[in-house]
C-alpha positions as CSV (number, residue, x, y, z in Angstrom):
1,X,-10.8,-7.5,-23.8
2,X,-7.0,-6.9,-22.9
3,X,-6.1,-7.0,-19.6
4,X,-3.9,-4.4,-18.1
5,X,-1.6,-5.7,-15.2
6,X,-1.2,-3.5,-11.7
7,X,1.3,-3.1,-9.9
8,X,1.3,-1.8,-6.0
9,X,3.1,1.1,-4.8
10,X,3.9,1.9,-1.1
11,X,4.2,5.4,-0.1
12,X,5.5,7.0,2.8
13,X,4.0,10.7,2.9
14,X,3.8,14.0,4.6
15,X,0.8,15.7,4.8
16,X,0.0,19.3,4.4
17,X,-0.9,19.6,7.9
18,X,2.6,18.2,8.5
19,X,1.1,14.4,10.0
20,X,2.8,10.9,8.5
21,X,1.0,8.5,7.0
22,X,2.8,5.4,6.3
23,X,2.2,2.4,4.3
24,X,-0.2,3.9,1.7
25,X,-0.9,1.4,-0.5
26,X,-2.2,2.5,-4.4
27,X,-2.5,0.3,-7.3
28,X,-1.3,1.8,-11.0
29,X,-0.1,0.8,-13.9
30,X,3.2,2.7,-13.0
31,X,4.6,5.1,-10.4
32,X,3.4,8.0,-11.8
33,X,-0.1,7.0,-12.5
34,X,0.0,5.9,-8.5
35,X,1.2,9.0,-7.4
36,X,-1.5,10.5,-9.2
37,X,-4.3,8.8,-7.8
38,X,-2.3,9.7,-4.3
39,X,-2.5,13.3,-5.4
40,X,-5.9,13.5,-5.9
41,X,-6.9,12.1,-2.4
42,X,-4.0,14.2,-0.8
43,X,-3.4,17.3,-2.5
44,X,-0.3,19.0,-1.8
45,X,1.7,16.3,0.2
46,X,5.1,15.2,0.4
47,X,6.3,12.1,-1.2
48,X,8.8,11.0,1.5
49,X,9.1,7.2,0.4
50,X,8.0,5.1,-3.0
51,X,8.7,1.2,-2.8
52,X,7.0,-0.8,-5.5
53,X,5.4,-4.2,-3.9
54,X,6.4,-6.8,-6.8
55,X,4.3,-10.0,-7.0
56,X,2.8,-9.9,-3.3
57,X,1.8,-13.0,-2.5
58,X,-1.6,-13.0,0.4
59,X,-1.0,-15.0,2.9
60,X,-4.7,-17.0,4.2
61,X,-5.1,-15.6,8.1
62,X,-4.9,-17.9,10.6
63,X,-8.3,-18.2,12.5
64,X,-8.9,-17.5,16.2
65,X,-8.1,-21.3,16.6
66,X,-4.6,-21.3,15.2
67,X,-3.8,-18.5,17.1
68,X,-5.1,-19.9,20.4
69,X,-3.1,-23.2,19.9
70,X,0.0,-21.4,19.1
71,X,-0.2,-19.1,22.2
72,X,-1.1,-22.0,24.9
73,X,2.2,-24.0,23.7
């Protein structure tokens, strides 16, 4: 079976009540296909802001731990 690579898109929209969501993150295969799964989950917005999120590498979060040792220092 041939695998088919994905890419993440950001977006920055405008809905049609006129509220911002930012930081929408959609996987496709390219921008279009991403702003069509946008589309379909918010009809009739406005595409403020596109950035395409190349390689993103996760980071392992730090546990409760981590963070308590860094804040006590």
């Amino acid at each position: 079976m041939r695998q088919v690579a994905f890419t993440k898109y950001a977006f920055r929209i405008k809905t049609r009540l006129g509220l911002v969501v930012d930081n929408l993150t959609i996987h496709g295969k390219d921008e279009s296909e991403a702003q069509k799964k946008l589309r379909q989950v918010y009809p009739r917005c406005e595409i403020i802001d596109c950035v395409c999120m190349h390689g993103g590498v996760r980071v392992p979060s730090a546990s409760f731990e981590e963070v308590a040792s860094v804040i006590t220092r």
